[in-house]
N, CA, C and O atoms as a GROMACS GRO file, in nm:
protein
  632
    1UNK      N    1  12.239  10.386   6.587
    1UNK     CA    2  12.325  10.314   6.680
    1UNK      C    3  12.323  10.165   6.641
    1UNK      O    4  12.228  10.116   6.581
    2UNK      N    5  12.394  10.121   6.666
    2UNK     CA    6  12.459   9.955   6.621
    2UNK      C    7  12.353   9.867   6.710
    2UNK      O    8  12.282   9.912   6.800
    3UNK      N    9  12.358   9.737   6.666
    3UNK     CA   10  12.327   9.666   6.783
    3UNK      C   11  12.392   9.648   6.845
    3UNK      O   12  12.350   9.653   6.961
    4UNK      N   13  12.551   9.612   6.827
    4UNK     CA   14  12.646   9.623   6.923
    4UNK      C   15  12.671   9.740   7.019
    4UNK      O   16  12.771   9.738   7.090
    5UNK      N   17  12.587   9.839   7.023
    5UNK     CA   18  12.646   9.922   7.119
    5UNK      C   19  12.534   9.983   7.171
    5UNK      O   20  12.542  10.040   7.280
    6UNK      N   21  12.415   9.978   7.099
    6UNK     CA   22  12.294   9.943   7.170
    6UNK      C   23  12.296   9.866   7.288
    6UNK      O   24  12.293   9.944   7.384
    7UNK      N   25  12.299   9.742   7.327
    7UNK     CA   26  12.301   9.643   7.441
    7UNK      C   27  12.439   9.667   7.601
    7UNK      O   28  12.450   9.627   7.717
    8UNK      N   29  12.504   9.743   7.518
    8UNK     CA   30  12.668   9.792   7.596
    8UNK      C   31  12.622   9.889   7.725
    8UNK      O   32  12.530   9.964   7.692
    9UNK      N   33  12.648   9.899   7.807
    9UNK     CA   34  12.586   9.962   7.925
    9UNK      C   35  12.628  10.140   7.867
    9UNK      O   36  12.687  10.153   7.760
   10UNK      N   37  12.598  10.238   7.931
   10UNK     CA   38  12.643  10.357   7.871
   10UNK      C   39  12.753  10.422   7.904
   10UNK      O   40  12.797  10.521   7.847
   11UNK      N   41  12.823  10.335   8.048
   11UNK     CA   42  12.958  10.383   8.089
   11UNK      C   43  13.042  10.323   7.945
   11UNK      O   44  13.116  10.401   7.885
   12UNK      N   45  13.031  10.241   7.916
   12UNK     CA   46  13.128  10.186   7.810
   12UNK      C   47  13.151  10.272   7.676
   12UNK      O   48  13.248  10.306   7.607
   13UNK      N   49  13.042  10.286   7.677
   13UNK     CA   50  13.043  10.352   7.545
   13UNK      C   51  13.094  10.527   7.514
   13UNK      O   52  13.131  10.586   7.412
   14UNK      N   53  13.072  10.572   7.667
   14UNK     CA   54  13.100  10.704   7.707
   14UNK      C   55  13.286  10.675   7.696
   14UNK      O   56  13.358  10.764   7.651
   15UNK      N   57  13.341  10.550   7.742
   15UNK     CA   58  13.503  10.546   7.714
   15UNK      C   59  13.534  10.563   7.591
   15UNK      O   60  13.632  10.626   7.550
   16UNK      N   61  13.430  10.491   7.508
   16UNK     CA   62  13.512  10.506   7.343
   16UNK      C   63  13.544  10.638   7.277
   16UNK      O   64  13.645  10.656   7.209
   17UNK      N   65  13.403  10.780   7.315
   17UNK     CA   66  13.418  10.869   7.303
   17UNK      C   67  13.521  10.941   7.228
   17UNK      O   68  13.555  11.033   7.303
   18UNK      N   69  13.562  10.944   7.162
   18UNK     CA   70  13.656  11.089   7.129
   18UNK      C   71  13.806  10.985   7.106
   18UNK      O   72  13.902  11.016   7.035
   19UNK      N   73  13.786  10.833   7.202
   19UNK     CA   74  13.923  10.784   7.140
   19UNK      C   75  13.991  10.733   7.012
   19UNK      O   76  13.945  10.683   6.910
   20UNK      N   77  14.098  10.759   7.046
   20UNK     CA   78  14.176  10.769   6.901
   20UNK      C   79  14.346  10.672   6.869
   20UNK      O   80  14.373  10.636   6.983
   21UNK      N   81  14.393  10.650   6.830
   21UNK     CA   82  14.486  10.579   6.815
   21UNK      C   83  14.583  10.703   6.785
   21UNK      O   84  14.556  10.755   6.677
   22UNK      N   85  14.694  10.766   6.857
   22UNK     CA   86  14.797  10.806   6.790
   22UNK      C   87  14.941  10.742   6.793
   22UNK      O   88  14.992  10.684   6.889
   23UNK      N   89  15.003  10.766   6.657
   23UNK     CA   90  15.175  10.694   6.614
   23UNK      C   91  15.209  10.753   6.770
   23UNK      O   92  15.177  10.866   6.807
   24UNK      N   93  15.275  10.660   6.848
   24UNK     CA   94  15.413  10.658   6.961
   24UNK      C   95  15.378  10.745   7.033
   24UNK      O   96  15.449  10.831   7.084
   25UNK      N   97  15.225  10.724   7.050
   25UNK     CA   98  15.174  10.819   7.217
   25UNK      C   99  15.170  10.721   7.275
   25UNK      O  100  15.152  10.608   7.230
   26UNK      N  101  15.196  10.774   7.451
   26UNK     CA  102  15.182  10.696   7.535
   26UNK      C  103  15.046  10.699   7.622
   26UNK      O  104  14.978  10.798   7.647
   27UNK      N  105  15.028  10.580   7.656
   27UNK     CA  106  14.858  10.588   7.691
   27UNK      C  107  14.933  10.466   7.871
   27UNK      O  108  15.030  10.399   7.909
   28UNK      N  109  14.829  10.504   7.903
   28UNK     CA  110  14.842  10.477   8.075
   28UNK      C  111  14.642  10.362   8.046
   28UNK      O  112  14.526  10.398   8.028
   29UNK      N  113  14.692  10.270   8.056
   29UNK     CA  114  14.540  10.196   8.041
   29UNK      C  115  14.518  10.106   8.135
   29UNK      O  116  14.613  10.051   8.190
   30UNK      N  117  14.404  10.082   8.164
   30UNK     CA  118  14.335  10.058   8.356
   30UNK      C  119  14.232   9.956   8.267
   30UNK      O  120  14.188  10.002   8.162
   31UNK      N  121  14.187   9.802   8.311
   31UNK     CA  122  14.114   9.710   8.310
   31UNK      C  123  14.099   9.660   8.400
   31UNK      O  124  14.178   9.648   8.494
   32UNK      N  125  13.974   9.614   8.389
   32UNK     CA  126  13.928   9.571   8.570
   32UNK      C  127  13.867   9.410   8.483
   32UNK      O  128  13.811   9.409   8.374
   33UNK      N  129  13.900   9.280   8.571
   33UNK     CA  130  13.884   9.137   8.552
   33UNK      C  131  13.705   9.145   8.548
   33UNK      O  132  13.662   9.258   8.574
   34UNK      N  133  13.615   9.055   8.524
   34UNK     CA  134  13.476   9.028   8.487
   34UNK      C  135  13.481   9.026   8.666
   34UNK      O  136  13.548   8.963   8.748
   35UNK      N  137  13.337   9.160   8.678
   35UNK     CA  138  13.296   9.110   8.792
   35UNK      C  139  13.312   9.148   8.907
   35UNK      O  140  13.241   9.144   9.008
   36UNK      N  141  13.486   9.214   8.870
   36UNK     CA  142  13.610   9.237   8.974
   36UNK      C  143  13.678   9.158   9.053
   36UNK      O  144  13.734   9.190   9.158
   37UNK      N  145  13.673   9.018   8.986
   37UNK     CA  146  13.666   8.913   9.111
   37UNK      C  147  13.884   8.930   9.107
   37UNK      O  148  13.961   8.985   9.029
   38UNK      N  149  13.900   8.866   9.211
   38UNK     CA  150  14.023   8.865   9.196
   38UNK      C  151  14.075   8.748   9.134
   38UNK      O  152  14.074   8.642   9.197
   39UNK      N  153  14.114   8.754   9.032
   39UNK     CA  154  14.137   8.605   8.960
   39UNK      C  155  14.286   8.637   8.922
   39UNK      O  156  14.339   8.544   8.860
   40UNK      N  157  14.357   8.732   8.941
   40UNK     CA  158  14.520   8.705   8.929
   40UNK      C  159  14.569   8.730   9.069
   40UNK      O  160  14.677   8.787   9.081
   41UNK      N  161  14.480   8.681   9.214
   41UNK     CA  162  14.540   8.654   9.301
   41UNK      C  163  14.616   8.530   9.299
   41UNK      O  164  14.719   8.511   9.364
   42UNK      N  165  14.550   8.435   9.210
   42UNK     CA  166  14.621   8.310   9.150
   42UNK      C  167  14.787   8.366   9.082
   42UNK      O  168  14.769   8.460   9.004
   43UNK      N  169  14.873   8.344   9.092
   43UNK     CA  170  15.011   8.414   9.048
   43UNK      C  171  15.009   8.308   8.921
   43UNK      O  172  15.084   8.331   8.827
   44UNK      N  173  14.955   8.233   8.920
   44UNK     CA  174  14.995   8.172   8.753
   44UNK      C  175  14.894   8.223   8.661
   44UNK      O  176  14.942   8.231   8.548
   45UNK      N  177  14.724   8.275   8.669
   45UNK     CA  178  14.639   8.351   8.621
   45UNK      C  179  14.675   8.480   8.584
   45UNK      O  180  14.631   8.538   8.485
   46UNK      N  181  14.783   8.540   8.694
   46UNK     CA  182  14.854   8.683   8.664
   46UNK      C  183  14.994   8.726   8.588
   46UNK      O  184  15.036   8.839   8.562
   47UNK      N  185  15.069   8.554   8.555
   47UNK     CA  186  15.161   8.514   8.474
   47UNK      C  187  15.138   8.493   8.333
   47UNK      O  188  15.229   8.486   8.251
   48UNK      N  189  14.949   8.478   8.292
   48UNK     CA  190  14.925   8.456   8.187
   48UNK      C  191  14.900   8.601   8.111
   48UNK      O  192  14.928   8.625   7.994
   49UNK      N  193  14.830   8.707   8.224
   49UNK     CA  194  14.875   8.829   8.150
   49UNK      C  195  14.969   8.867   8.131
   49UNK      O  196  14.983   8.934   8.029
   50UNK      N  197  15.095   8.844   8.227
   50UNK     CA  198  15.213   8.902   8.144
   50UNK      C  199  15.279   8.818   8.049
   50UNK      O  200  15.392   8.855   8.016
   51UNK      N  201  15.235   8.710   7.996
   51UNK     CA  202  15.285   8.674   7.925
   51UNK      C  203  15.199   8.728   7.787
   51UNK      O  204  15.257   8.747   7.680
   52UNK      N  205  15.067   8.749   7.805
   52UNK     CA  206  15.006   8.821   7.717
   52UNK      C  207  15.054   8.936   7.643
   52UNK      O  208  15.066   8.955   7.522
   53UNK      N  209  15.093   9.047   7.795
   53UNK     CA  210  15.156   9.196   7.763
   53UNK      C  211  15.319   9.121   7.682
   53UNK      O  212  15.369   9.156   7.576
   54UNK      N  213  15.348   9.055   7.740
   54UNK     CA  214  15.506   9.045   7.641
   54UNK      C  215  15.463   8.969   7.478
   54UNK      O  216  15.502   8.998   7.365
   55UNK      N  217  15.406   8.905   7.505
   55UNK     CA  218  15.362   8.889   7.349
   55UNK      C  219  15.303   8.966   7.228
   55UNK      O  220  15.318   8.937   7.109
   56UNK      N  221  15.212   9.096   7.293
   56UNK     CA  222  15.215   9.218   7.213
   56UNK      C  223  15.308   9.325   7.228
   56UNK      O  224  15.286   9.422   7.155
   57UNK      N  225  15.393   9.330   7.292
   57UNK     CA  226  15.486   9.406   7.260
   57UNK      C  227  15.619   9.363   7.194
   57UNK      O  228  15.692   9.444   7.138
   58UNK      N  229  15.652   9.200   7.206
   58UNK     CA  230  15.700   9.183   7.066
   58UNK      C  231  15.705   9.150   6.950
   58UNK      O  232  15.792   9.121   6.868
   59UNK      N  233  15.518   9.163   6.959
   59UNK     CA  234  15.480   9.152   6.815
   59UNK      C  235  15.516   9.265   6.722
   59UNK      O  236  15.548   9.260   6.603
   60UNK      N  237  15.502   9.393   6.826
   60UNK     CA  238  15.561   9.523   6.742
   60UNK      C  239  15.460   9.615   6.742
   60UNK      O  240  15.489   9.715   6.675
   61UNK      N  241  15.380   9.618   6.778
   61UNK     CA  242  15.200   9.670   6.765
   61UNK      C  243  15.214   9.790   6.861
   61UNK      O  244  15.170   9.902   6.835
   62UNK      N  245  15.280   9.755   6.980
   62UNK     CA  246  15.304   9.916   7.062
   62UNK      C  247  15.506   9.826   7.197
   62UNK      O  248  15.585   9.731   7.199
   63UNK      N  249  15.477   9.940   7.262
   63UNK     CA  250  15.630   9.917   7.342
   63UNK      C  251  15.532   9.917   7.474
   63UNK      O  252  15.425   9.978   7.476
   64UNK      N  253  15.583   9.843   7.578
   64UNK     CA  254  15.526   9.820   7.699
   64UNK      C  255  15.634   9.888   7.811
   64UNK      O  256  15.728   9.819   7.851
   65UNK      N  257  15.619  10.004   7.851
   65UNK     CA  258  15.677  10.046   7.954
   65UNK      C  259  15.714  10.010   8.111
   65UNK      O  260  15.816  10.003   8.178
   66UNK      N  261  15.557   9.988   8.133
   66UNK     CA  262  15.568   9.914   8.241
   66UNK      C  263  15.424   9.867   8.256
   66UNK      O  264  15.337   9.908   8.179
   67UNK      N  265  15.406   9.802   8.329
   67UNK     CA  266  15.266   9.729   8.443
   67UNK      C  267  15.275   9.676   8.556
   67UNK      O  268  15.374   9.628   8.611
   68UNK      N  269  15.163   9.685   8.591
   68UNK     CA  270  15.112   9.600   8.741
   68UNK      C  271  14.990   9.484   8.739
   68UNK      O  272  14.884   9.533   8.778
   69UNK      N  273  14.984   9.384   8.714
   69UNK     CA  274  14.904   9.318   8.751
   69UNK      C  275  14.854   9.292   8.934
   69UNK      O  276  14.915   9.259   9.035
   70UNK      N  277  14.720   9.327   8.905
   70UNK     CA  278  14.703   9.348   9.029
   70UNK      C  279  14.552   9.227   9.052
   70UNK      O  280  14.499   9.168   8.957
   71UNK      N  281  14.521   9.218   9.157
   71UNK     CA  282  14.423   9.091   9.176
   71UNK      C  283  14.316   9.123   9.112
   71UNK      O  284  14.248   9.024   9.083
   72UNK      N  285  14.275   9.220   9.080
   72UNK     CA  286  14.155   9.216   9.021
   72UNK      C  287  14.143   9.345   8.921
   72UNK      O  288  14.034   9.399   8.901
   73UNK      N  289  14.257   9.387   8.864
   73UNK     CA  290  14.289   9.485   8.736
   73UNK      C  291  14.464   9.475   8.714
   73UNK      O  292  14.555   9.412   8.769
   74UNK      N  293  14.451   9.575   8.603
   74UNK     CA  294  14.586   9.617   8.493
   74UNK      C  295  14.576   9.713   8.463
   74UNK      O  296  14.488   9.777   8.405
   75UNK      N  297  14.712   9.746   8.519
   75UNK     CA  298  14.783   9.850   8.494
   75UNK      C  299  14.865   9.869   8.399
   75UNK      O  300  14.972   9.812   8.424
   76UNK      N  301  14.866   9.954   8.245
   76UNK     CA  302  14.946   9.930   8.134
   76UNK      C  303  15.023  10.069   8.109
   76UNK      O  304  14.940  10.160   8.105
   77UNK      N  305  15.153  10.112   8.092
   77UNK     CA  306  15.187  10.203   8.045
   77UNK      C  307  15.284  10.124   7.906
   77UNK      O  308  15.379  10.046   7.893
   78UNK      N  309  15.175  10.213   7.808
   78UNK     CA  310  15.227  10.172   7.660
   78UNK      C  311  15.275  10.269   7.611
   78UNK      O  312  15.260  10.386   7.647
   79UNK      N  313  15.368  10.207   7.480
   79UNK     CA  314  15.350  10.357   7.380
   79UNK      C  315  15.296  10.240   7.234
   79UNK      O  316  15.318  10.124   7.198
   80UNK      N  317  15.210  10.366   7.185
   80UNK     CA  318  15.163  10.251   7.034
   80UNK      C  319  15.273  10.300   6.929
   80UNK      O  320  15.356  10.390   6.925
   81UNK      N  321  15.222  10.163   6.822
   81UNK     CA  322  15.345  10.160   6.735
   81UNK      C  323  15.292  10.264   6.605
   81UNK      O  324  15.194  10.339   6.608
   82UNK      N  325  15.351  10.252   6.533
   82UNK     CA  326  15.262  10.307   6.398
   82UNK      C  327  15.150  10.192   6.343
   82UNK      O  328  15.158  10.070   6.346
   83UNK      N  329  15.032  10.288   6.287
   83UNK     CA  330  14.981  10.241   6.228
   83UNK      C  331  14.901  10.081   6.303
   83UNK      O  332  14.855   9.983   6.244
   84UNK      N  333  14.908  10.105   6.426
   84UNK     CA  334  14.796  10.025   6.512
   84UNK      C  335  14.738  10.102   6.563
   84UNK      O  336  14.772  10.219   6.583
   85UNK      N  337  14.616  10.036   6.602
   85UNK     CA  338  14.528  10.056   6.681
   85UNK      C  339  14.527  10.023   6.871
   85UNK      O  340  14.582   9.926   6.923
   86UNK      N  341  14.457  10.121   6.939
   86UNK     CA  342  14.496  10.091   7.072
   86UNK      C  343  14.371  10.009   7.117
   86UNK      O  344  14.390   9.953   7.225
   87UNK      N  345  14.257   9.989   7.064
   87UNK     CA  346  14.195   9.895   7.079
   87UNK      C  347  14.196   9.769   7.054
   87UNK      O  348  14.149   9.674   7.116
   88UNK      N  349  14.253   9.776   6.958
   88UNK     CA  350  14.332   9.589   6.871
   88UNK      C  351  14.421   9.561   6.983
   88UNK      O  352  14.406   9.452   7.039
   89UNK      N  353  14.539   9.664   7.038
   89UNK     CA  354  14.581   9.617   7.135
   89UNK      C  355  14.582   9.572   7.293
   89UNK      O  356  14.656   9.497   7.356
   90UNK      N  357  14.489   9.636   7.323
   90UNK     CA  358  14.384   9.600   7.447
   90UNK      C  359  14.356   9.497   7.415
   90UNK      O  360  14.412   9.412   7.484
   91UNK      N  361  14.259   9.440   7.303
   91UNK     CA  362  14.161   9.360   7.261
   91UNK      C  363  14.308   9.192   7.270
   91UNK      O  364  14.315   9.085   7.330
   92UNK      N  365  14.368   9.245   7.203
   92UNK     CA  366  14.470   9.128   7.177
   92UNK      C  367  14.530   9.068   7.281
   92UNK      O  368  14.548   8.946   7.274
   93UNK      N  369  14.582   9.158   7.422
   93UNK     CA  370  14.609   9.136   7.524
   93UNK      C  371  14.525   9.047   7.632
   93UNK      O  372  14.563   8.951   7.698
   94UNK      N  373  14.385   9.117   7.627
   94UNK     CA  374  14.267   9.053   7.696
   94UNK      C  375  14.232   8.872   7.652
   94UNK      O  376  14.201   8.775   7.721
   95UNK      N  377  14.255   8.890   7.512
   95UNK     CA  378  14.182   8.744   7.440
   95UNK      C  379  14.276   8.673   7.473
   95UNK      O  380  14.260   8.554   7.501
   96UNK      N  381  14.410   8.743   7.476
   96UNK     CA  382  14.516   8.609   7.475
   96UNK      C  383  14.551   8.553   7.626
   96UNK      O  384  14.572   8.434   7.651
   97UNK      N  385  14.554   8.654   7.714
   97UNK     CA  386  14.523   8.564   7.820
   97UNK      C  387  14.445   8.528   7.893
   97UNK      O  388  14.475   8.476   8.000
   98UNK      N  389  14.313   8.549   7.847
   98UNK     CA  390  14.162   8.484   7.875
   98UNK      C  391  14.192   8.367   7.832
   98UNK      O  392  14.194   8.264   7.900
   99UNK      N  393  14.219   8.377   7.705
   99UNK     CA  394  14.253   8.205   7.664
   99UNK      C  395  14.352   8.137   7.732
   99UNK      O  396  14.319   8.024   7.769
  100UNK      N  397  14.450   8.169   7.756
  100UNK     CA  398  14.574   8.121   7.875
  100UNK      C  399  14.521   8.085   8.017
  100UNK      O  400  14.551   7.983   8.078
  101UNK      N  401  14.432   8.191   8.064
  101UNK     CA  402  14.348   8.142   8.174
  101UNK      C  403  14.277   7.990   8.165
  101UNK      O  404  14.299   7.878   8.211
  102UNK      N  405  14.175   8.058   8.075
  102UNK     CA  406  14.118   7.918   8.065
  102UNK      C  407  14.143   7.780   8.079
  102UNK      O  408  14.103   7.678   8.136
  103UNK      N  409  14.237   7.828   7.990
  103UNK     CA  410  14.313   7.622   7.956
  103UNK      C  411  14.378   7.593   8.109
  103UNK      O  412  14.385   7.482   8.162
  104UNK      N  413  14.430   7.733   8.174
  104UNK     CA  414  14.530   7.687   8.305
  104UNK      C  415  14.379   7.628   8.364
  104UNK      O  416  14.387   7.509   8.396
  105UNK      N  417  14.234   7.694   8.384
  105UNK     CA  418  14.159   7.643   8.467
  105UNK      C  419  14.093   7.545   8.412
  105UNK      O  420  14.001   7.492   8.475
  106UNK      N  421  14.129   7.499   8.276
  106UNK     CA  422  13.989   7.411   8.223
  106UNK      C  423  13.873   7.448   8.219
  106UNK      O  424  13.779   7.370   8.231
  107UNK      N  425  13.861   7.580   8.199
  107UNK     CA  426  13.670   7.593   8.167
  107UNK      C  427  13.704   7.707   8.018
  107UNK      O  428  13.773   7.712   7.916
  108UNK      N  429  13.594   7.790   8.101
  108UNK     CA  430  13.584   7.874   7.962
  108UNK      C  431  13.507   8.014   8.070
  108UNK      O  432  13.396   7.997   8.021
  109UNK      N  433  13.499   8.053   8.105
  109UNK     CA  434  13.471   8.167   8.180
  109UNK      C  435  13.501   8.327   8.096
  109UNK      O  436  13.570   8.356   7.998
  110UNK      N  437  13.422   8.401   8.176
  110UNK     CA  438  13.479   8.545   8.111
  110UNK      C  439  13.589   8.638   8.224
  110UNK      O  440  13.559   8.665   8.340
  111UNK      N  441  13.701   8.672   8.164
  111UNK     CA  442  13.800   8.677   8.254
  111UNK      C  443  13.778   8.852   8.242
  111UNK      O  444  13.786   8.904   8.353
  112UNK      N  445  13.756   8.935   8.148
  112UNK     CA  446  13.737   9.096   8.193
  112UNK      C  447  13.631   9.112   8.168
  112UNK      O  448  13.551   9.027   8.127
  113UNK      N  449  13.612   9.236   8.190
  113UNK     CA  450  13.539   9.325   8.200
  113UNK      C  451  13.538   9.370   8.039
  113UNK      O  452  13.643   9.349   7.977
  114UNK      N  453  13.433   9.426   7.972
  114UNK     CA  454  13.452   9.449   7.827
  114UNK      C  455  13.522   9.571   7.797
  114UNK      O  456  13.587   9.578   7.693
  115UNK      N  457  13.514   9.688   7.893
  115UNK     CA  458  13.610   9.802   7.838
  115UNK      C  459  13.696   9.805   7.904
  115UNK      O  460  13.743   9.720   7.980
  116UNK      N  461  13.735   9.937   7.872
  116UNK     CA  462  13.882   9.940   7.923
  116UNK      C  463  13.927  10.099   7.929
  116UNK      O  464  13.910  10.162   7.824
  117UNK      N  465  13.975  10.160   8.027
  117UNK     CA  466  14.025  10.341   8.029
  117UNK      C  467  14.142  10.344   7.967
  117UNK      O  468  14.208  10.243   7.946
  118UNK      N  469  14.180  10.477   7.930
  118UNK     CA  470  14.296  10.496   7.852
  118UNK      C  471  14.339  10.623   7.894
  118UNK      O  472  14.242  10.692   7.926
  119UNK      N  473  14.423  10.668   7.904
  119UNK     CA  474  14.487  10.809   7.938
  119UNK      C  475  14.557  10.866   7.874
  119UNK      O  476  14.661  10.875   7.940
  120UNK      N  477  14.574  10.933   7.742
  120UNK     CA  478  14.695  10.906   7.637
  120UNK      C  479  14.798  11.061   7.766
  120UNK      O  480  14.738  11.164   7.794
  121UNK      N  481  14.891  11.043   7.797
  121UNK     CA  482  14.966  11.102   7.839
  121UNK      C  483  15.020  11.269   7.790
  121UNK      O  484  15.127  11.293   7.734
  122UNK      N  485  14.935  11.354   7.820
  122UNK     CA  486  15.026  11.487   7.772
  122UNK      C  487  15.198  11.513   7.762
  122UNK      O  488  15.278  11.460   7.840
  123UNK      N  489  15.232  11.593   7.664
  123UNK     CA  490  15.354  11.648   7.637
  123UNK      C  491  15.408  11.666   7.797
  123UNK      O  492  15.509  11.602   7.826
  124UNK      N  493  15.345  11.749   7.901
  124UNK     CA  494  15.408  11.784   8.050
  124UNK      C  495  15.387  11.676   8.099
  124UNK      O  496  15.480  11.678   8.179
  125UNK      N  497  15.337  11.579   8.116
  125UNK     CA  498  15.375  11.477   8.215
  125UNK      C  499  15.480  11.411   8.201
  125UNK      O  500  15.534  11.405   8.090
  126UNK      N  501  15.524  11.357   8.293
  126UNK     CA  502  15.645  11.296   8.346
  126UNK      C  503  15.658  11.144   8.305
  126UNK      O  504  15.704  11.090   8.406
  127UNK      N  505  15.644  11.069   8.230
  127UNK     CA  506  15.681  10.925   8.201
  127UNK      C  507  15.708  10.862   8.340
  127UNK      O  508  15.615  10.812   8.404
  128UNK      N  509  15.780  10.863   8.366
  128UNK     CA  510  15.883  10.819   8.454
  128UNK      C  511  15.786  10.809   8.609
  128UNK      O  512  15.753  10.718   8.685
  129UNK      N  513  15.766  10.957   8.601
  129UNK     CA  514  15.642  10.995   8.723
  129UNK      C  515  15.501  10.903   8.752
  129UNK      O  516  15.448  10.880   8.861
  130UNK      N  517  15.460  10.860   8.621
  130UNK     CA  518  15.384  10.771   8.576
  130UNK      C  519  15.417  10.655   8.639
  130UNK      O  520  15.379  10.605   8.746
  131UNK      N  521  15.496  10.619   8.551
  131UNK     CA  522  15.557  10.467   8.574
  131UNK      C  523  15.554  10.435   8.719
  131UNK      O  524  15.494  10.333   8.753
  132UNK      N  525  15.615  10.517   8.815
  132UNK     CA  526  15.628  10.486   8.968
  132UNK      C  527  15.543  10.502   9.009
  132UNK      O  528  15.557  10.475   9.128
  133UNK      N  529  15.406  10.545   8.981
  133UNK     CA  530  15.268  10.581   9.047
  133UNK      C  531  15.181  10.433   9.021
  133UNK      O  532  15.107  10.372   9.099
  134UNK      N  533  15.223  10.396   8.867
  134UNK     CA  534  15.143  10.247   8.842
  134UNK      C  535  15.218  10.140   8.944
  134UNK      O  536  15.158  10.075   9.029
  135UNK      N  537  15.332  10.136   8.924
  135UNK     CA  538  15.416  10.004   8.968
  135UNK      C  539  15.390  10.000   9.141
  135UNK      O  540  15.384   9.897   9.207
  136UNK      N  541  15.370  10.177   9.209
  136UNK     CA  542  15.361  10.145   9.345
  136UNK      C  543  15.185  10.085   9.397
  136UNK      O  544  15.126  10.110   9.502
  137UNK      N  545  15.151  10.027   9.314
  137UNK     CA  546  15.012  10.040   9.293
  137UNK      C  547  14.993   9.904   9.418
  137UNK      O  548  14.896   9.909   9.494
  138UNK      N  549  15.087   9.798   9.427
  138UNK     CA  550  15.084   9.672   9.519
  138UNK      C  551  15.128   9.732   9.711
  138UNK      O  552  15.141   9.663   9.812
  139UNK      N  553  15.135   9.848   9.697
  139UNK     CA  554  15.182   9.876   9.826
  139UNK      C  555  15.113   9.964   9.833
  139UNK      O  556  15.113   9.996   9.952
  140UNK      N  557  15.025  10.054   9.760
  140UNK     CA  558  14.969  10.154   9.818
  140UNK      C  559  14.771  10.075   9.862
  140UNK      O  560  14.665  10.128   9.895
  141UNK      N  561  14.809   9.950   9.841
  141UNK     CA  562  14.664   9.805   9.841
  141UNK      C  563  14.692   9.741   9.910
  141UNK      O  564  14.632   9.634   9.920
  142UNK      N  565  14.865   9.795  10.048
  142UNK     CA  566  14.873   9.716  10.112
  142UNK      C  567  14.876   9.560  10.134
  142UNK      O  568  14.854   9.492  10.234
  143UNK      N  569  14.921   9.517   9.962
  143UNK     CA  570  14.975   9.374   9.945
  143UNK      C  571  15.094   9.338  10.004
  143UNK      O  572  15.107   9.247  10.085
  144UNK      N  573  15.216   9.439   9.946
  144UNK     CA  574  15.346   9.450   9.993
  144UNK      C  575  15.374   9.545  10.055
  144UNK      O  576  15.298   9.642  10.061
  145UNK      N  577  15.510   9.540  10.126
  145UNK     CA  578  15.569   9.652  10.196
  145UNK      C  579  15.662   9.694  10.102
  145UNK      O  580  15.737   9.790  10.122
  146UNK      N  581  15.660   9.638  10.016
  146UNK     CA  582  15.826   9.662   9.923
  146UNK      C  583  15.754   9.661   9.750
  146UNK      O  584  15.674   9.572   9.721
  147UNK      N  585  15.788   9.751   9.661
  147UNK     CA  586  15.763   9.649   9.549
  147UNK      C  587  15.813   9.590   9.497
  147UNK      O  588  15.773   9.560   9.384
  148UNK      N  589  15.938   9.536   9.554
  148UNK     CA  590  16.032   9.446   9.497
  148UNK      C  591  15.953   9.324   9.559
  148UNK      O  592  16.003   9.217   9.525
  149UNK      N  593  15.880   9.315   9.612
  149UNK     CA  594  15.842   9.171   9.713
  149UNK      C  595  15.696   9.119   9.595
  149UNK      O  596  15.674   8.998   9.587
  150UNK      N  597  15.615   9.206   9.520
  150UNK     CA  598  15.513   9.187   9.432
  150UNK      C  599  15.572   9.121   9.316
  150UNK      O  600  15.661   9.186   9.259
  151UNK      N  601  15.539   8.998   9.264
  151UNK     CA  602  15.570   8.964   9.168
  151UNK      C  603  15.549   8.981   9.050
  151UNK      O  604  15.631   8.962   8.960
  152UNK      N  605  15.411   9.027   9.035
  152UNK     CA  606  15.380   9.093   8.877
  152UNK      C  607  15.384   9.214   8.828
  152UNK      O  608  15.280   9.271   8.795
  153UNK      N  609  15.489   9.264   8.816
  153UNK     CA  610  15.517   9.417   8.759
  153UNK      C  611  15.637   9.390   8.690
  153UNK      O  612  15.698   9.284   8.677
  154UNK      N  613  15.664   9.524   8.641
  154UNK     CA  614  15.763   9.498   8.502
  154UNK      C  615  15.787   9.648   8.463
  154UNK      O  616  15.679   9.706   8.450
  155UNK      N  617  15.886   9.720   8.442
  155UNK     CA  618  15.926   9.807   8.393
  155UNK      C  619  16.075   9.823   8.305
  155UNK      O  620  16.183   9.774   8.337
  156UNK      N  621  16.041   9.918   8.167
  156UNK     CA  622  16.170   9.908   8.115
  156UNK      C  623  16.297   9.958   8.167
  156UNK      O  624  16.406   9.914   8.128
  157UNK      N  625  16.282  10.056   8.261
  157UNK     CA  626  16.383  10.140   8.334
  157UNK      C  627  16.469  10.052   8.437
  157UNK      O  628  16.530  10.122   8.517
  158UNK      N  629  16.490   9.903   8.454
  158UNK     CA  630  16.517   9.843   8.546
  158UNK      C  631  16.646   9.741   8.497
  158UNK      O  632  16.697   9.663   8.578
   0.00000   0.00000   0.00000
C-alpha cells in the first residue's frame, strides 16, 4: 500500500474500488465541502463551482448534464469524454474552484472533502429521471418551494 493511501481514512479508499473511467458513460457524482460546512450558502462561493463545472465541460474532458450546488455538496450528472479520466475530472473541478474560493475569501482554506461518489448510470435507467431527482434536490432540503427560485442548478434539457 502507498503512503498515499495508507494515511486516507478507509471509507475513501473503499470509493476508489473497482472505479473505472468509461468513453461517454454517464456517472451521477455526489461531493460533500471540507467538514460539511456550508460554504456555497455564500451564492458567489457556489458561482465559483459553477463556473468550475462550465469550465470542464468546455474544455471537452466530459459533457455536464446537469447539477445542483447545494450548501454544503454537488450534485454532478456527467457524461465522460473519450479518453479521460473521471477522476482528473472531479479533481479539476474541485481545484479550480477551491482556488476561485479562495481568492473570493482571501485565505487559503480547504474547501472539500477529498473523495468523492460516483454512480456510473446503467443501460435501464432513465437520464432524464436522474436529472429531476438531482435538480429537485433544493426543495426536497426545503430551501425552495420552487426550483426555479434556487439559483445554482443547471440542466441541458432547458
Amino acid at each position: 500500500m502507498s503512503a498515499r493511501h495508507r494515511f486516507q481514512p478507509r471509507g475513501q479508499r473503499r470509493l476508489r474500488t473497482g472505479r473505472r473511467s468509461l468513453a461517454n458513460q454517464v456517472y451521477h457524482i455526489t461531493t460533500v465541502t471540507y467538514g460539511r460546512k456550508p460554504t456555497f450558502a455564500d451564492l458567489r462561493c457556489g458561482r465559483a463551482v459553477v463556473e468550475a463545472l462550465r469550465e470542464v465541460s468546455d474544455s471537452g474532458r466530459c459533457h455536464t448534464l446537469c447539477f445542483v450546488v447545494m450548501p454544503d455538496h454537488l450534485h454532478w450528472l456527467m457524461q465522460m469524454a473519450d479518453n479521460e479520466e473521471l477522476a482528473a475530472c472531479v479533481r479539476k473541478v474541485k481545484g479550480s474552484s477551491a482556488r476561485r474560493i479562495n481568492r473570493l475569501r482571501g485565505g487559503s482554506q480547504r474547501v472539500w472533502q477529498a473523495a468523492f461518489h460516483d454512480h456510473a448510470l446503467r443501460r435501464d435507467e432513465d437520464v432524464i429521471a436522474v436529472a429531476r431527482y438531482i435538480i429537485a434536490n433544493p426543495v426536497r432540503a426545503n430551501l425552495v418551494t420552487r426550483v426555479g427560485d434556487y439559483p445554482l442548478w443547471d440542466a441541458v434539457w432547458l
